[in-house]
Every structure is written in C-alpha cells, then in structure tokens.
TORZA-553124 format. One record per residue (C-alpha): residue number from 1; residue in one letter; x, y, z. Coordinates in Angstrom, 3 decimals. Each point is the difference from the previous one (the first is absolute). Layout:
TORZA-553124
{num:NUM&residu:A&px:X&py:Y&pz:Z};
...
END
This chain:
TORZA-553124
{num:1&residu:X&px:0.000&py:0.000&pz:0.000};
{num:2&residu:X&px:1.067&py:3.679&pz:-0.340};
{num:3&residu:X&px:-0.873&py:1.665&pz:2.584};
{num:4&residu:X&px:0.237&py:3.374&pz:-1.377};
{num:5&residu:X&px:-3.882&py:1.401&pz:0.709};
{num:6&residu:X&px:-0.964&py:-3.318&pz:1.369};
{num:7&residu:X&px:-1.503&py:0.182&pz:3.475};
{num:8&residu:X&px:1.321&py:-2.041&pz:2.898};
{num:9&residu:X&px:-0.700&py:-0.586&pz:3.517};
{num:10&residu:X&px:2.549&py:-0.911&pz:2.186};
{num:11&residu:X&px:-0.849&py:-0.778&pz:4.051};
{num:12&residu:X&px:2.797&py:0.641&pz:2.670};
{num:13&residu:X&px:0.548&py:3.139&pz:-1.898};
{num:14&residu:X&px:0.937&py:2.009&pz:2.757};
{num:15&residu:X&px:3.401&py:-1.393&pz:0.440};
{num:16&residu:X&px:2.541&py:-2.739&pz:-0.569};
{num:17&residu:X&px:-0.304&py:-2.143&pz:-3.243};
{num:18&residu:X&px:-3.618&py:1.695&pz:-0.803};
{num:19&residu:X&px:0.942&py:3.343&pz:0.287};
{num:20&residu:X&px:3.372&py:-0.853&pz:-2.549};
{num:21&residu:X&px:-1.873&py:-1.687&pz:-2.075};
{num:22&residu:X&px:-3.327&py:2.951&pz:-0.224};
{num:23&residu:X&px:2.722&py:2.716&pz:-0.799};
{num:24&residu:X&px:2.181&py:-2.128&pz:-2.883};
{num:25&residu:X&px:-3.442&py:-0.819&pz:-1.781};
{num:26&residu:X&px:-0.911&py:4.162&pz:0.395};
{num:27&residu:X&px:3.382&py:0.463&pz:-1.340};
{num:28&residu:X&px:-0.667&py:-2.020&pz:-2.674};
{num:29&residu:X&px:-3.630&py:2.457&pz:-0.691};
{num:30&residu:X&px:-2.434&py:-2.959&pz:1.433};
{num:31&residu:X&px:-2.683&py:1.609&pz:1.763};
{num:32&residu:X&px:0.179&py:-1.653&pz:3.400};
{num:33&residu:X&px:-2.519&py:-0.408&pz:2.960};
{num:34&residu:X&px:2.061&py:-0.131&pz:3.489};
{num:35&residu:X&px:-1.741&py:-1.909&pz:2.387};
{num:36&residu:X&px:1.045&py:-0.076&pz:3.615};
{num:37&residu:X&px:-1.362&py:-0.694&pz:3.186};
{num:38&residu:X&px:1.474&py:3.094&pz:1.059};
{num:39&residu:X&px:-1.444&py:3.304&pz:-1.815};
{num:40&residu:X&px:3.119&py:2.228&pz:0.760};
{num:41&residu:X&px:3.078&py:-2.022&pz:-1.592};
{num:42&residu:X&px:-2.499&py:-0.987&pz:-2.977};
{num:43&residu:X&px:0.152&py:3.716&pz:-0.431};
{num:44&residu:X&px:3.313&py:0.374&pz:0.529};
{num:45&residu:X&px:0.618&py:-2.553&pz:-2.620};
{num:46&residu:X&px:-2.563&py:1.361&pz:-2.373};
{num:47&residu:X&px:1.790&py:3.365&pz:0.263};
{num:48&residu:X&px:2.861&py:-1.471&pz:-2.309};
{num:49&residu:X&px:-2.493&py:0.999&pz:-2.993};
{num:50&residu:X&px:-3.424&py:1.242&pz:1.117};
{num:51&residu:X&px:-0.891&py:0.270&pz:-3.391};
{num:52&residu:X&px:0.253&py:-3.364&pz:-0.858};
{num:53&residu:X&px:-0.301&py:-2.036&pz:3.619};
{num:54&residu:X&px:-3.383&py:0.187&pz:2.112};
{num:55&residu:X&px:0.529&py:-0.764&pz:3.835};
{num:56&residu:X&px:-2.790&py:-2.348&pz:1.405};
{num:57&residu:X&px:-0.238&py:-1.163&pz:3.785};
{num:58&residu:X&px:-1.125&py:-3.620&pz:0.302};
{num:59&residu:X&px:-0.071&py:-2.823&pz:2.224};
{num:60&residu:X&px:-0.020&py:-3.039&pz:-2.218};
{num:61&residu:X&px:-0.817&py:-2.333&pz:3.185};
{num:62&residu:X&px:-3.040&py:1.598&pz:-0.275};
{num:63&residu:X&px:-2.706&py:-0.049&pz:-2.983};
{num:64&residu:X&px:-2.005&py:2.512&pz:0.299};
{num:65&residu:X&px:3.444&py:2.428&pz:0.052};
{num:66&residu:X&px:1.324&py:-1.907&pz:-3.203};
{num:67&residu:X&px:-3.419&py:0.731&pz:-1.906};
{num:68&residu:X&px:0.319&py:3.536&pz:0.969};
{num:69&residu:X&px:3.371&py:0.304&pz:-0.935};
{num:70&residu:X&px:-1.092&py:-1.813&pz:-3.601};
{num:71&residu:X&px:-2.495&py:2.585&pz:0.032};
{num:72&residu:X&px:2.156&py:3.018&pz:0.141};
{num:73&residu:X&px:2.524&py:-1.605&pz:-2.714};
{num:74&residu:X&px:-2.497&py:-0.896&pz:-2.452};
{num:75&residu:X&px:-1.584&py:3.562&pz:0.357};
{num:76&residu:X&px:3.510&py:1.498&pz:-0.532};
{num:77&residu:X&px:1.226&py:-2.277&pz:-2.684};
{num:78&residu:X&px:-2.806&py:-1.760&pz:-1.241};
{num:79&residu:X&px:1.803&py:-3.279&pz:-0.298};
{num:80&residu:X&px:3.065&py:-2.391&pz:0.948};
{num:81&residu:X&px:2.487&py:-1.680&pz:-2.095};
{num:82&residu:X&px:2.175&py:-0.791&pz:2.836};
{num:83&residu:X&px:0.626&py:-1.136&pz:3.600};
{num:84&residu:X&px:2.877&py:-0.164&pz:2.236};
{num:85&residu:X&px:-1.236&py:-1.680&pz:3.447};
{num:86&residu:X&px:2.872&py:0.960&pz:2.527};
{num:87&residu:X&px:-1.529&py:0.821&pz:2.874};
{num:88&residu:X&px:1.028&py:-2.718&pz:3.134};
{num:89&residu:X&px:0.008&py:-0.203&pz:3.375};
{num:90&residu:X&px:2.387&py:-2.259&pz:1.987};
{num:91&residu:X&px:-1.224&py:-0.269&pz:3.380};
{num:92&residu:X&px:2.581&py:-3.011&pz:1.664};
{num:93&residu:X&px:-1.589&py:-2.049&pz:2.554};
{num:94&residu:X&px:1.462&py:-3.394&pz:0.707};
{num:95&residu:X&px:-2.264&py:-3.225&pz:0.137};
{num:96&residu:X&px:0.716&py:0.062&pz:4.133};
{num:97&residu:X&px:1.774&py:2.485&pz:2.022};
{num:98&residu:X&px:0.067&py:0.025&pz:3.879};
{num:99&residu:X&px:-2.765&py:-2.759&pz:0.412};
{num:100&residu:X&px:-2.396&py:1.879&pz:-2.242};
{num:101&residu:X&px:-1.287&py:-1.248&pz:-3.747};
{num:102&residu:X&px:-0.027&py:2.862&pz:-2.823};
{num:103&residu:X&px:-3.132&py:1.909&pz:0.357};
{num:104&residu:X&px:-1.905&py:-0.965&pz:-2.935};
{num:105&residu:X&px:-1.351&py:3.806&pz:-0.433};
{num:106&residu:X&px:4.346&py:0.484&pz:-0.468};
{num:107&residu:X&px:0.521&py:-2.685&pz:-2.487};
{num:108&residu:X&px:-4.142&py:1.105&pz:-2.277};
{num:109&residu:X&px:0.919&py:3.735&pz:0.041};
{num:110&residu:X&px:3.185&py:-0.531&pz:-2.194};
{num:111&residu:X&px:-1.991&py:-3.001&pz:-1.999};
{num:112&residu:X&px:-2.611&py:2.848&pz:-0.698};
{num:113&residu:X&px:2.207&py:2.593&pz:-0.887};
{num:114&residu:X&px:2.889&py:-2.200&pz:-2.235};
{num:115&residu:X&px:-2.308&py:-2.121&pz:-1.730};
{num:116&residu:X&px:-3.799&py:0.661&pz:0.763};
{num:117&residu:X&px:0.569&py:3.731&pz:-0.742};
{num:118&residu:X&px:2.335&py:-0.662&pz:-2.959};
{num:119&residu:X&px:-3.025&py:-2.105&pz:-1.812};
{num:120&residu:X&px:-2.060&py:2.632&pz:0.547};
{num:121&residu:X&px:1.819&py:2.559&pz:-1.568};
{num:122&residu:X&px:1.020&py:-2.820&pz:-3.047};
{num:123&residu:X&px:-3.187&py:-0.675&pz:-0.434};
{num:124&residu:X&px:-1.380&py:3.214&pz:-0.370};
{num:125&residu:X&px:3.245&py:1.378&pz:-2.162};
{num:126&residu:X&px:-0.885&py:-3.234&pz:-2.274};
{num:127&residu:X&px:-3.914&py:1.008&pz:-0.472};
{num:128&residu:X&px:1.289&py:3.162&pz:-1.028};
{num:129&residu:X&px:2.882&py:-0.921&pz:-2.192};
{num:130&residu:X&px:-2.955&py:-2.388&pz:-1.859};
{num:131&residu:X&px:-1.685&py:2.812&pz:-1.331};
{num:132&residu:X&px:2.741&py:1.661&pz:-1.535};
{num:133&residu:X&px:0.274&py:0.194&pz:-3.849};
{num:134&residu:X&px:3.384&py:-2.567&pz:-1.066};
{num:135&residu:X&px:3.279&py:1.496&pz:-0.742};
{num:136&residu:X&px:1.424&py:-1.241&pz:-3.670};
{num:137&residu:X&px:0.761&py:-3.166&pz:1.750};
{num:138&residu:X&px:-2.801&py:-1.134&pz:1.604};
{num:139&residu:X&px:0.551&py:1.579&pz:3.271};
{num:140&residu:X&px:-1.806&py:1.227&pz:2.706};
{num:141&residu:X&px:1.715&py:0.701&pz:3.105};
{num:142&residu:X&px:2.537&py:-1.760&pz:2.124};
{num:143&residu:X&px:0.132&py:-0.966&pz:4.004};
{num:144&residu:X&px:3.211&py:-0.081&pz:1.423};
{num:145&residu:X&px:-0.353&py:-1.386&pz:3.834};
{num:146&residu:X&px:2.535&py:0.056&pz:2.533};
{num:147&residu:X&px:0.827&py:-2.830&pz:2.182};
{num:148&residu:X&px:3.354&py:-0.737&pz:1.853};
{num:149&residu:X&px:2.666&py:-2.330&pz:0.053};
{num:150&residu:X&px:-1.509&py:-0.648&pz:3.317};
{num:151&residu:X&px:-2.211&py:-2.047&pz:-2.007};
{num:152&residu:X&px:2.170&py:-2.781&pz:0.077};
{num:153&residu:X&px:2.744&py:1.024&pz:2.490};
{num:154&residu:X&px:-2.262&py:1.281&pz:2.920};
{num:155&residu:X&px:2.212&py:0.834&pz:3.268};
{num:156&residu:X&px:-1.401&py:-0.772&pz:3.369};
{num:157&residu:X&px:-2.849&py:2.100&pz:1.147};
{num:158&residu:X&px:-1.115&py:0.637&pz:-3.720};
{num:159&residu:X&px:-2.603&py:-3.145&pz:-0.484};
{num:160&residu:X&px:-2.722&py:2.963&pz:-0.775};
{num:161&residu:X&px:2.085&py:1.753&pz:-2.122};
{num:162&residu:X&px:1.574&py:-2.775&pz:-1.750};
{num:163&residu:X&px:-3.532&py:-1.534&pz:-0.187};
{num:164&residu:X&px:-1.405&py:2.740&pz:-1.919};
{num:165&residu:X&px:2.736&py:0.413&pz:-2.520};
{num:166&residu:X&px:-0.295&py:-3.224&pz:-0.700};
{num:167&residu:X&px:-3.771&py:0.438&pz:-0.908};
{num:168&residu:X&px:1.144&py:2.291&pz:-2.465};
{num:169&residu:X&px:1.998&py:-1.853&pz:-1.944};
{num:170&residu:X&px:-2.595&py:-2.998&pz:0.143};
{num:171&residu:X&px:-3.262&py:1.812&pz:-0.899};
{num:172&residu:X&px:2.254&py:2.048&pz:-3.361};
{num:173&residu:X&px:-0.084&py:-3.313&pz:-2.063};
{num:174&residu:X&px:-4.112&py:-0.348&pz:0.253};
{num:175&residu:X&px:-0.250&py:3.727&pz:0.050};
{num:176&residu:X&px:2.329&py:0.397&pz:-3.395};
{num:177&residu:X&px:-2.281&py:-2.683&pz:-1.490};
{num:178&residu:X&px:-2.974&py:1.807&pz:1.203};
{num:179&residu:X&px:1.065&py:3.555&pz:-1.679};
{num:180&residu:X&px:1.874&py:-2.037&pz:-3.120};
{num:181&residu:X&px:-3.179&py:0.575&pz:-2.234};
{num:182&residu:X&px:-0.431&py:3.437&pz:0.825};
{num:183&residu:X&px:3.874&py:0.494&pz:-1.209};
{num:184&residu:X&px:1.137&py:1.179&pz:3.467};
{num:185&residu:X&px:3.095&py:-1.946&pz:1.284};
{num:186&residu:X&px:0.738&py:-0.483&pz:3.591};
{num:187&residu:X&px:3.432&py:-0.495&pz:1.642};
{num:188&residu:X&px:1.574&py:-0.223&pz:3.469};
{num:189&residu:X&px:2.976&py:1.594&pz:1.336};
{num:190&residu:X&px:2.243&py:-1.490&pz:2.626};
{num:191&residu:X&px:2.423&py:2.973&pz:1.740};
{num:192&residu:X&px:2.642&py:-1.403&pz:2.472};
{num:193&residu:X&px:1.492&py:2.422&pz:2.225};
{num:194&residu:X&px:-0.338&py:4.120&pz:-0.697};
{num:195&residu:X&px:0.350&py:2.917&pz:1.727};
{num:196&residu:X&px:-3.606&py:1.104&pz:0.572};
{num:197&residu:X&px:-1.748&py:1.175&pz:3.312};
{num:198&residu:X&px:-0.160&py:-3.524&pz:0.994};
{num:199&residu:X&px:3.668&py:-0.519&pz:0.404};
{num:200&residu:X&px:0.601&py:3.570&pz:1.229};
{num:201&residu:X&px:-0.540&py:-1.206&pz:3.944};
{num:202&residu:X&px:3.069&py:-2.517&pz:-0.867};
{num:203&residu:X&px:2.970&py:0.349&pz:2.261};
{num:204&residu:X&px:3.400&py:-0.055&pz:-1.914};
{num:205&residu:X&px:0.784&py:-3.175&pz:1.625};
{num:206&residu:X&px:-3.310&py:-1.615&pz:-1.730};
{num:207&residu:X&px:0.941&py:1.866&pz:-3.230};
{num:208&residu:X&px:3.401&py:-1.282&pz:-0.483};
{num:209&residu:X&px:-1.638&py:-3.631&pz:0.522};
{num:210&residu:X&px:-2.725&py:0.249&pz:-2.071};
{num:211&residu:X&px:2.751&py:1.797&pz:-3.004};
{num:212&residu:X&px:2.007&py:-3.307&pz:0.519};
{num:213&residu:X&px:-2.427&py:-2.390&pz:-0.968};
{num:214&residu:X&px:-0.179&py:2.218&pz:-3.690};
{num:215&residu:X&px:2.449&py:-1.390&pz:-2.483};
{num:216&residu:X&px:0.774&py:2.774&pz:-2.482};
{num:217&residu:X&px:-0.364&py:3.054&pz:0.463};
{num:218&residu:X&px:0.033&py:-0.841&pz:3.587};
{num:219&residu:X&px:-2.001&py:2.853&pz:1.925};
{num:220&residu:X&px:-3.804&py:0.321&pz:-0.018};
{num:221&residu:X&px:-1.938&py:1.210&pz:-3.290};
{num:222&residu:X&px:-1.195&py:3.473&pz:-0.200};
{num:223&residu:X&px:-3.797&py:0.729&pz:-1.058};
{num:224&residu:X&px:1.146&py:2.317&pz:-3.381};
{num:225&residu:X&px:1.466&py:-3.702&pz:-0.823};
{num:226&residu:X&px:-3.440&py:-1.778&pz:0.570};
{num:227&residu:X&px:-2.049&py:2.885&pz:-1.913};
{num:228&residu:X&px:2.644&py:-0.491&pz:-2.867};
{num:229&residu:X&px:-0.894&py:-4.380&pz:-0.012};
{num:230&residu:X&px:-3.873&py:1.102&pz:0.181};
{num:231&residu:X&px:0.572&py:2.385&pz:-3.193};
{num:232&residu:X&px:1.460&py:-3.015&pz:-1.936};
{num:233&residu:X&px:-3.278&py:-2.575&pz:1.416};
{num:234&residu:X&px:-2.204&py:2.579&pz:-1.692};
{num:235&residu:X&px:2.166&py:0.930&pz:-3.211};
{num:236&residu:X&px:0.598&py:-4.034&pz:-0.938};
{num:237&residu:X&px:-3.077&py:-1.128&pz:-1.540};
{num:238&residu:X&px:0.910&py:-3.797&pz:0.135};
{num:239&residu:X&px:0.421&py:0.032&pz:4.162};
{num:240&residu:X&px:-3.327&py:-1.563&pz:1.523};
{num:241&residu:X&px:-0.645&py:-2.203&pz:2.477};
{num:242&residu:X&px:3.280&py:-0.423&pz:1.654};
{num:243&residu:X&px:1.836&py:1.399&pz:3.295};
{num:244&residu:X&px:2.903&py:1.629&pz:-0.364};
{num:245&residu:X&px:2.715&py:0.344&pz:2.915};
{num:246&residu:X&px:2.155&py:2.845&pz:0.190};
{num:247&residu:X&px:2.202&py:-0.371&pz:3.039};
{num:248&residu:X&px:3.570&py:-0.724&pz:-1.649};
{num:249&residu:X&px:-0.245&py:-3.389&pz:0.995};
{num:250&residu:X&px:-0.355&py:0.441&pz:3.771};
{num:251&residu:X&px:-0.943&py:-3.306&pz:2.019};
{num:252&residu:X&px:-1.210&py:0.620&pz:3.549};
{num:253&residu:X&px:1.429&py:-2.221&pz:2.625};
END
C-alpha cells in the first residue's frame, strides 16, 4: 500500500512504538487518527502535523469508548485503509506470590486490553477498510497488529501478558482469511526489547542484562526502528498472514 493520503489508525499512539510509528506514516502524508487512552500525549503526538494527524482519546478495553472514537475518525476522515494496533499494557503478576493466587481481575484487565480491545478495534478498522473502493491491485486496507516476543518467550510474572500476545498471533491466521476476500491483508508483529515507556522504570543493572541476551546490535531497539519495520508491513503487498520478529535475535533466558 502507499500510504500517501491513505488513512490509518494506530492505538498506543501516545508514546513508544505507536507514537514512532503515527509520526513516520504523517511524514510520509498519511492522514493518521492517534488514539490513546490518554488525551494529552495523543495531542502531543498529533502536534507533529495537525494538519494531517487527528488526536482521539480512547479506551479500547472498553466498547462503547472504541465506537466513539470510530465515530469521531470516520466523521473526520470518512474512511480507513489502515491500522496499526500498538496499544499494550503489561501489568506483571506472578501465578503465586506470598501465599496469594493472581487476582483474576489482574490477569482479565490486561486480557481485555491486549487482545479483547485489540479485536475490537480490528474488527471495526476491517468493516471499514471493506467498504473502500480497491487500489489498482485489489486492495483495500491492511492491519498490522502488535504482539511481543513475549509471545513465545514470556518471563516470570508475564502469563497475562504473554497470554494475550499470544492470542494475537493465533486469531491473525482466521482473521487474514476472514478479510482475504475483501483484499485487506492482516499481519502480526513481534518486537523484542525497545526503549519505550515500558522499559524506562529499568535499572541499569536490568538493562545491561536484558542488552546481553541481544545478539547484534546488542542494546535494546528504539521505536523510530519499529515505525520504520511497520512502514515496510504496509508498503510490501505480498506480506499477509505471518508474524514477524524484530528483536535482533534476542532469546530470553
């Protein structure tokens, strides 16, 4: 896809990997939606080109704040031809701690936001894209997801987080079927370690630990890198229905 004039949403906008990736695509004259749970860094982020990028507050754990938010898009833009799904919580909580079980309110609150929220917003992006008219090659629009390596290397205290990344990259293969039809591919992106408000809290002990277990280049990613991967997902019409890891081949022990 070209994304020049195309109109993309992209969740977790506010910061990190969303907020990278929402400015690149403005650079690159999409017409993007920020989306953030918090109204005054999806502003901030907007800001890069107001002309262009439309700040939107949303909690996508909750639907009646995602339909508003489509709401507000659609009266702006009057479509979608992309999606960029970034935004993540990673509450830790191990399975038992000082005689207690994980509070099952803990471990559903990151389910709804990772994976329950993330449908929501796919599936809505998708009804949109649908109606679109196709490009010259058929297409309509293209999902790009974002999971985690956690997915498969989850550390301990992350069984909700890793749970839910894992749900994404199991429900892209029925949901790129799905969408196939319509012309609207669906992918999955894997990040290993970056440098995003998540990490931020990390001691430099933790850091230099975490930067070991990176082969090459061996120190954590940064988001402009991620936003610069997510361009390429939506530029290379014949990527669909896979995950792709960018981590530079760190394995978590």
């Amino acid at each position: 896809m070209n994304i020049a004039d195309k109109i993309v949403i992209v969740t977790g906008a506010g910061s990190g990997l969303g907020a990278a990736t929402a400015r690149l695509l403005a650079k690159g004259s999409a017409q993007v939606a920020v989306l953030d749970l918090h109204a005054d860094t999806a502003q901030e982020v907007a800001s890069f080109a107001p002309d262009r990028m439309l700040p939107v507050q949303v909690d996508v754990a909750d639907e009646a704040s995602v339909e508003a938010a489509f709401t507000k898009v659609l009266e702006r833009f009057g479509s979608v031809h992309g999606c960029v799904s970034a935004a993540g919580v990673a509450t830790a909580g191990k399975t038992v701690s000082r005689g207690l079980a994980l509070d099952m309110a803990r471990f559903k609150s990151v389910i709804d936001v990772n994976l329950n929220g993330l449908f929501d917003v796919v599936r809505r992006c998708a009804l949109a894209m649908s109606g679109n008219e196709p490009d010259e090659h058929g297409e309509r629009g293209v999902i790009v997801n974002v999971s985690s390596g956690a997915a498969w290397q989850g550390q301990r205290g992350q069984a909700a987080y890793a749970a839910s990344k894992a749900g994404v990259i199991g429900m892209m293969l029925p949901i790129a079927r799905d969408l196939a039809p319509y012309g609207i591919r669906v992918v999955t992106v894997a990040p290993g370690l970056f440098r995003t408000g998540m990490s931020g809290s990390f001691t430099p002990d933790l850091v230099a630990e975490l930067e070991d277990q990176v082969l090459f280049p061996k120190r954590m990613g940064t988001p402009e890198e991620f936003a610069e991967f997510t361009l390429e997902l939506f530029q290379n019409r014949y990527l669909n229905a896979a995950t792709y890891q960018i981590d530079a081949g760190a394995r978590m022990v």
